[in-house]
C-alpha positions in Angstrom: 112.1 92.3 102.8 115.2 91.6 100.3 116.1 94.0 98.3 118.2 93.8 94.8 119.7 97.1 93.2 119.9 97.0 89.7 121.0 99.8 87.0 124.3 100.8 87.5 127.2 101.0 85.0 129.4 103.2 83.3 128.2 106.7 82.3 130.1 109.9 80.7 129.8 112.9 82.6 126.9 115.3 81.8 124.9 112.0 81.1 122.0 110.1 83.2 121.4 107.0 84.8 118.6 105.0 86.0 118.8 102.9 89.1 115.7 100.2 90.4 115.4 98.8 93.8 113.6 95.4 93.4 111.8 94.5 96.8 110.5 91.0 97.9 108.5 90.2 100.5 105.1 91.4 102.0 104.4 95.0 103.3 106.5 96.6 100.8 104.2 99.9 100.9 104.7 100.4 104.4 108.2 101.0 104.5 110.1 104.0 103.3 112.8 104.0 100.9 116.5 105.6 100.6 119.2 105.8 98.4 122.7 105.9 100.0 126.2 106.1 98.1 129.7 105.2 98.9 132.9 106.7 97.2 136.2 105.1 97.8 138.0 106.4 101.1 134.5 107.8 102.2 131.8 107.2 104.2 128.5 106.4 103.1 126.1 109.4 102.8 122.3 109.7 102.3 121.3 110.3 98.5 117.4 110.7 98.5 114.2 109.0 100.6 111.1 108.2 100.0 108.5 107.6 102.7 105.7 104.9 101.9 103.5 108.0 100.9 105.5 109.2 98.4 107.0 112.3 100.2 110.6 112.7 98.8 113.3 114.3 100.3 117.0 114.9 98.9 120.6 115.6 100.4 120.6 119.0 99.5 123.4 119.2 97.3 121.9 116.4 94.7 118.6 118.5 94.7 117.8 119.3 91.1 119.8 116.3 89.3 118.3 113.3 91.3 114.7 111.9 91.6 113.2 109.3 93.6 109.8 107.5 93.0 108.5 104.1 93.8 105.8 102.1 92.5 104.1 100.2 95.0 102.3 98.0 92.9 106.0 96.7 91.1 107.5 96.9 94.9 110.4 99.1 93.5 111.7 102.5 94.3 114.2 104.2 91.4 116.6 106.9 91.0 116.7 109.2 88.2 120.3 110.7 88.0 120.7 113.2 85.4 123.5 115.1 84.7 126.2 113.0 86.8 129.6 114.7 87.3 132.7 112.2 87.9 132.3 112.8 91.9 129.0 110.7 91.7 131.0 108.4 91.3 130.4 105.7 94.0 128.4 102.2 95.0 124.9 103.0 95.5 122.6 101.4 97.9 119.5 101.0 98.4 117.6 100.7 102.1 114.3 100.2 104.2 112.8 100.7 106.7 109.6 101.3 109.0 110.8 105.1 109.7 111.5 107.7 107.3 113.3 109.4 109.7 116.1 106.8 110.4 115.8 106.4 106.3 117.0 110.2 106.4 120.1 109.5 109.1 121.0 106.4 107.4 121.4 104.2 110.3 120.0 101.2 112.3 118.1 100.4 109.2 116.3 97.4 108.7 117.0 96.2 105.5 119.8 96.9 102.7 120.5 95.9 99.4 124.0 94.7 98.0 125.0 98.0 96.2 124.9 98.9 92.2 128.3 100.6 90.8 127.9 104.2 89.0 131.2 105.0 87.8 131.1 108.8 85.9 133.9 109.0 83.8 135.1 112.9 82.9 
């Protein structure tokens, strides 16, 4: 599976964004989805998941602003962002793999994308 993030850019704060995760490659539908981000000087933290049934599931302090979805039949996964504040502000990835837990620790998974910018200007 390869996967191309798409949908970043420059946003004021207060607005939205959209972001798409383009998969290739068979089995798409089997794997669950996240969204990770990483600000300058930090480390990379978990944004939302999505497991290949369409459960969702949020860091808890994006709950509200952020959605996830996929469409299976397009093999992508999005992310709504509405209302972005300048501390969103970070490269966004997007990741895969056969276990929506490791999805929601964010490590050992199997497949990554190259990372979209979202820069929230104040």
């Amino acid at each position: 599976v390869q996967l191309q993030a798409s949908g970043g850019g420059l946003v004021q704060a207060g607005g939205s964004l959209r972001l798409s995760c383009a998969a290739s490659g068979r089995s798409f539908s089997n794997y669950a989805m996240g969204w990770f981000r990483q600000a300058p000087g930090k480390q990379r933290e978990f944004v939302a998941g999505i497991s290949s049934g369409g459960t969702t599931n949020y860091a808890d302090s994006l709950k509200g602003r952020f959605t996830i979805s996929r469409d299976n039949a397009r093999n992508t996964v999005d992310l709504q962002m509405n209302s972005l504040k300048p501390e969103d502000t970070a490269v966004y990835y997007c990741a895969a793999d056969r276990s929506v837990l490791r999805v929601r620790i964010g490590r050992n998974l199997d497949y990554w994308g190259q990372g979209t910018q979202v820069t929230v200007s104040s």
